[in-house]
N, C-alpha and C positions, 0 to 999 in steps of 0.2 A: 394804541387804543383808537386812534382816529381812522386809522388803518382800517382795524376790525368791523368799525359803525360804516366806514364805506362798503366793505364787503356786505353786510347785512342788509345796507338799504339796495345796493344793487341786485343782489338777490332776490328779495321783494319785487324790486321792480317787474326781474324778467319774468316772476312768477304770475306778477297780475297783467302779463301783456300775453301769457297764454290762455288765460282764461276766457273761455267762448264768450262773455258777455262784454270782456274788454274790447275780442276782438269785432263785435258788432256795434259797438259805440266809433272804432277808429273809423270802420266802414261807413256810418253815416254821416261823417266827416265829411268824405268824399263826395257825396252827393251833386250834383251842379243842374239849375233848372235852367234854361233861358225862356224869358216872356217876351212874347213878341205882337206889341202894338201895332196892328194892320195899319197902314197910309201914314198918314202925317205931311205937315209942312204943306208943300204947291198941290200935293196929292192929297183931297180931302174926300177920298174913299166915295162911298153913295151919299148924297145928299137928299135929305128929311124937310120937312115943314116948319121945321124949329130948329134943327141940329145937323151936324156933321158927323159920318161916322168914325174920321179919323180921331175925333172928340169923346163917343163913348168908348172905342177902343184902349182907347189909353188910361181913361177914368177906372175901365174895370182891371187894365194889367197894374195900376199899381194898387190898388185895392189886394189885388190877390198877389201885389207881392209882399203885403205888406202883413198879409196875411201866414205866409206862407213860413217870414222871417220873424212875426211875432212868435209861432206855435214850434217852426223846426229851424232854431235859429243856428242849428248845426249844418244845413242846409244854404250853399253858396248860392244867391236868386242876382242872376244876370238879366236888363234890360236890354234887348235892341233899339230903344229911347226910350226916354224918360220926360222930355218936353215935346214939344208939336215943331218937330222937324222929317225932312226927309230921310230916310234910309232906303239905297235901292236892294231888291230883291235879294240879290248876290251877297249883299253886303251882311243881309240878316243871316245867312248860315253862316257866312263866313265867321261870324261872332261865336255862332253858335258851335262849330267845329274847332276853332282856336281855341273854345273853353272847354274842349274834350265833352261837352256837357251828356250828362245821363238821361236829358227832357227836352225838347222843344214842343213848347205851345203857345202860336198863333191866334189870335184873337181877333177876331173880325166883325160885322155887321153883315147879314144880308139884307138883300131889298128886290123887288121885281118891277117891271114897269110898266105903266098905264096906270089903272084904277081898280086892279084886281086888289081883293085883300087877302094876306096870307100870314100867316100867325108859326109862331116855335122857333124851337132851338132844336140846332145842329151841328155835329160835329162830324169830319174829314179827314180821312189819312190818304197817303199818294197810293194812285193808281190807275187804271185804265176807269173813263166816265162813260159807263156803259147805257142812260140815256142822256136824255139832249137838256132834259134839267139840271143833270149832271153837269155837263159839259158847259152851262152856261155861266153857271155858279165857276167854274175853274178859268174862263174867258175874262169873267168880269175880277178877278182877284189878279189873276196874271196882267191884266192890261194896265195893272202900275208901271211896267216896264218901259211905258212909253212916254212915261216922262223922265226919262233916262236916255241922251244925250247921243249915247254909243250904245244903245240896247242892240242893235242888227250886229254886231264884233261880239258883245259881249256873252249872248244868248246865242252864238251861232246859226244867225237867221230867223231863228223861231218868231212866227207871228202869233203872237197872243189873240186874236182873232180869225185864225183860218183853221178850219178844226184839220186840214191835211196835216199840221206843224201837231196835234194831241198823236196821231199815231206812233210815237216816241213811248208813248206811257202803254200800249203794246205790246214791250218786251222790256219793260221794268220788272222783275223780282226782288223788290228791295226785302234786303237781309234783317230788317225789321220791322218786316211789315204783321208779323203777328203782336208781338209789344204793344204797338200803334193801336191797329184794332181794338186790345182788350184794353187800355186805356181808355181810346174813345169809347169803348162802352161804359166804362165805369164813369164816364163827364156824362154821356146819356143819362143815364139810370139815375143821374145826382140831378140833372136839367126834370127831368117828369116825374120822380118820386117823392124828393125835397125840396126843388125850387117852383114844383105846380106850375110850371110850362107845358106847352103844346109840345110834346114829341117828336120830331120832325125825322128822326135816327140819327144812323150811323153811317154814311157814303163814300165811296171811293171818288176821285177826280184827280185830274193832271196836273198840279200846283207847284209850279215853279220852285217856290221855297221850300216845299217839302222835299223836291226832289234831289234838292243839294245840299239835304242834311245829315251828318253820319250819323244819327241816332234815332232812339220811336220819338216821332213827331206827327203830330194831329193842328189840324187847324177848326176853331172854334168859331160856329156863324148863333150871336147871342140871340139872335130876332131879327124881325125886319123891320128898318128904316121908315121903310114906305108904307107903313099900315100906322097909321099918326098912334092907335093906340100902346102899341107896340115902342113906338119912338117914345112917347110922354113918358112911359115905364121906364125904358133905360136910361134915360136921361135924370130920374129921380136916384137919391142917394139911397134908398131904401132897395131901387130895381140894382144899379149894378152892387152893390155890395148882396145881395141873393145869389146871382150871378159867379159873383166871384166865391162866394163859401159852396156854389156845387161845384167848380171844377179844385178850388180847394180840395174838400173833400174827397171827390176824386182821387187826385194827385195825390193824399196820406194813405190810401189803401193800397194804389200804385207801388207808390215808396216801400211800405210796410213790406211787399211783395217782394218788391225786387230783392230787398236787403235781408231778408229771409232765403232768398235762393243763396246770393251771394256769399251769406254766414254758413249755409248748410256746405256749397262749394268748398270755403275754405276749410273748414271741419275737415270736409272729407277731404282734402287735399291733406292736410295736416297727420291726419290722420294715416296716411297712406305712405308716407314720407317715414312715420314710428313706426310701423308694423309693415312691411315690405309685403308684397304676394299673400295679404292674407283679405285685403278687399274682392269682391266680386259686383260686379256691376249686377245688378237685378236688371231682366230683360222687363220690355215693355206690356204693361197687364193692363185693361179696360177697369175700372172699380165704380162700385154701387154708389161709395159714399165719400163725400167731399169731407178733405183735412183741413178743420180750422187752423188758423197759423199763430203763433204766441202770441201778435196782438187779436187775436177773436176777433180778424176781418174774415169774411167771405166774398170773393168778386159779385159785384149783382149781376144780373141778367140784361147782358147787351141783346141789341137791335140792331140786325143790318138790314134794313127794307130802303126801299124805292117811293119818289113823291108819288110814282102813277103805278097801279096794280098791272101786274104782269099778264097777259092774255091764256089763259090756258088752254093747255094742249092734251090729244089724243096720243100723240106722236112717243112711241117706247125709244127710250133711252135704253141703250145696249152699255152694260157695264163691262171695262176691258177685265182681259185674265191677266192675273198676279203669273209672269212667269219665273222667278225664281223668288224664293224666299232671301235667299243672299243677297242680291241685289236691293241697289237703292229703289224703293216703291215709291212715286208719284200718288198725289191724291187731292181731291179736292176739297177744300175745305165751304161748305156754304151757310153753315152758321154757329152761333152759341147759346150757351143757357145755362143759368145756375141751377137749373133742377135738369134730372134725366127725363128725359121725351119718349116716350113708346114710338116705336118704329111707326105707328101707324100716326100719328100726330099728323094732324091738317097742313101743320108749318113746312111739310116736307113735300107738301104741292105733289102728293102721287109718287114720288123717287121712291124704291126698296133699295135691297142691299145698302140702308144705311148705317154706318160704323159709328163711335165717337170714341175719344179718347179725352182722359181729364187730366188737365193744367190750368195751373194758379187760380185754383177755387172755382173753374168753369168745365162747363161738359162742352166737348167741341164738337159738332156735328161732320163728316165728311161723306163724300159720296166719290166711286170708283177707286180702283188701284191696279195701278201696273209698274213696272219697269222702261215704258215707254213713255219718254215724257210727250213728244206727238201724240200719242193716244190721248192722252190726259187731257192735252190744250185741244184737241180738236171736241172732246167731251167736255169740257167748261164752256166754250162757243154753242154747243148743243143745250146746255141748260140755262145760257144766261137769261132769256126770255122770263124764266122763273127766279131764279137766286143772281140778279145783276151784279151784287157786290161779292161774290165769290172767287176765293182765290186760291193757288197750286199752294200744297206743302209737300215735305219731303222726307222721309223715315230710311233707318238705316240700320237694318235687325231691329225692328220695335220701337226704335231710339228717334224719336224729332232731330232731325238733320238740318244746317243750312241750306237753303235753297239753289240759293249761287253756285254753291260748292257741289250740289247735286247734281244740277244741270251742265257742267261743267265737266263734270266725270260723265255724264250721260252721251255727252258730244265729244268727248273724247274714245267714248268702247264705240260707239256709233263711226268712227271714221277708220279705226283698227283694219 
């Protein structure tokens, strides 16, 4: 008899571990964020008229981790500190990679100096810092380094202040850097829609911590330090908990997203395993209309612009030719949007031959294609003067490709 009630419950068991809702609850298990408190300790980031920024950095990461662990307590929320100590650069991915983690974000303060005033929030993922505001902004984060002991061994030379040492960020293609992006868009969109901030965007730059993280990872600039009005807000319990419920926010539609692909993945994994040769891959189709996702999130409408307006030009852009459909296509990606754009939209700065293609609730904008990825990069170099945050992606019959793995095979038929 006891026999029989073991048989029964075991069966039950394995009945409710297939069920697609079982399988989406074990999934969110898995989840792992790390937050990470810019400066601390002998490093006290940019310093205010009242404040420290390694002080509201920290005030807002546990705010929002406390948040994070109140709402999704299913959710593993890792700190790179928790009090007002040092941690060097290195050490912050290292945390973050040893926790296999699915999130890295950074949290910081900006600031400028003299007696200029400047207002907003900002958010950054790694990349090439295509202007020099750019570039300043990734000098002054990286130059934590140098209260690190053995930073010249440990960084391989890199001078956090010789912009020769950013040409590195050049020939980065990180393998997540679209993730990243639609992220910081979605901490944008929650910074100027529902936290009633200055807008500052979305921007690429060279950041050392970003660089050495295996997952999408953005770094967050909440305001500026240096503009006193600016500093008095974040420093109130009312400014960083605002703060912290937009990149919240953020982060649950994030989540929502990911764990939505991941459940459909394994479905159709699952699926495919029961019924042998009866799946087909659906090739790649452009679509009118954007699929809400079972929780009724849609991505909002990222921003990638520049603090200084781009100079415009007469100068025609020659779009390369697609020479084999078989092959991997190059392309450029220069922006997004939750609504579809008419080709002729102003935001495309004069470009035709523009494409998009829609993921996780956003219309993505791209411009050229070929099989050449040289064509490609020497046509990103040609438009960055207009779209400076623009960057390569990769398709393979239709299908969003890794990038890595693109250029890889690219430079591999290339030496044949």
């Amino acid at each position: 008899m006891k026999l029989r009630r073991l048989l029964i419950i075991s069966t039950l068991f394995c009945s409710f571990i297939l069920l697609p809702g079982f399988i989406s609850n074990t999934l969110s298990q898995n989840f792992t964020v790390v937050i990470d408190p810019g400066h601390g300790g002998h490093d006290p980031g940019a310093v205010g008229k009242i404040s420290k920024e390694k002080d509201i950095n920290l005030n807002v990461s546990l705010k929002l981790g406390r948040l994070i662990k109140q709402h999704a307590p299913s959710v593993q929320v890792i700190y790179t500190r928790q009090t007002d100590i040092f941690v060097p650069l290195m050490k912050r991915a290292e945390i973050a990679n040893k926790a296999k983690a699915d999130l890295f974000i950074s949290i910081h303060t900006n600031s400028v100096s003299g007696s200029k005033t400047v207002k907003g929030a900002s958010t950054w993922t790694l990349g090439l810092a295509k202007s020099q505001a750019n570039l300043d902004v990734a000098k002054k984060e990286n130059s934590v380094i140098l209260y690190e002991d053995d930073y010249k061994t440990r960084y391989a030379g890199f001078d956090p202040n010789s912009s020769e040492s950013y040409i590195i960020f050049e020939f980065i293609q990180d393998k997540n850097m679209a993730q990243s992006v639609e992220f910081a868009s979605m901490v944008q969109n929650e910074f100027k829609n529902h936290c009633n901030r200055i807008d500052k965007g979305v921007h690429q730059a060279g950041f050392l911590v970003l660089k050495e993280t295996a997952m999408p990872s953005i770094l967050v600039e909440l305001g500026f330090i240096s503009t006193l009005e600016e500093e008095r807000y974040l420093n109130t319990s009312t400014g960083q908990e605002n703060m912290a419920y937009g990149i919240y926010n953020a982060f649950k539609k994030y989540k929502n997203s990911h764990e939505l692909k991941t459940t459909k993945n394994k479905e159709k994994t699952i699926t495919a395993n029961s019924t042998p040769n009866t799946m087909k891959e659906e090739p790649f189709k452009k679509t009118n209309t954007p699929n809400v996702d079972d929780n009724n999130v849609l991505s909002p409408q990222p921003k990638i612009v520049e603090e200084s307006t781009p100079q415009t030009t007469t100068k025609k852009v020659k779009t390369p030719i697609v020479e084999s459909e078989d092959e991997i296509i190059f392309k450029i990606q220069i922006m997004t949007s939750s609504e579809q754009l008419k080709t002729t939209d102003t935001r495309f700065k004069g470009l035709k031959n523009i494409e998009h293609y829609f993921e996780n609730g956003l219309y993505k904008y791209t411009f050229g294609a070929s099989s050449n990825y040289n064509e490609i990069r020497r046509l990103r170099k040609e438009i960055a003067p207009k779209f400076q945050d623009a960057f390569i992606i990769a398709f393979r019959n239709g299908e969003k490709t890794n990038i890595n793995e693109a250029i890889k095979e690219f430079l591999k038929r290339r030496n044949r």
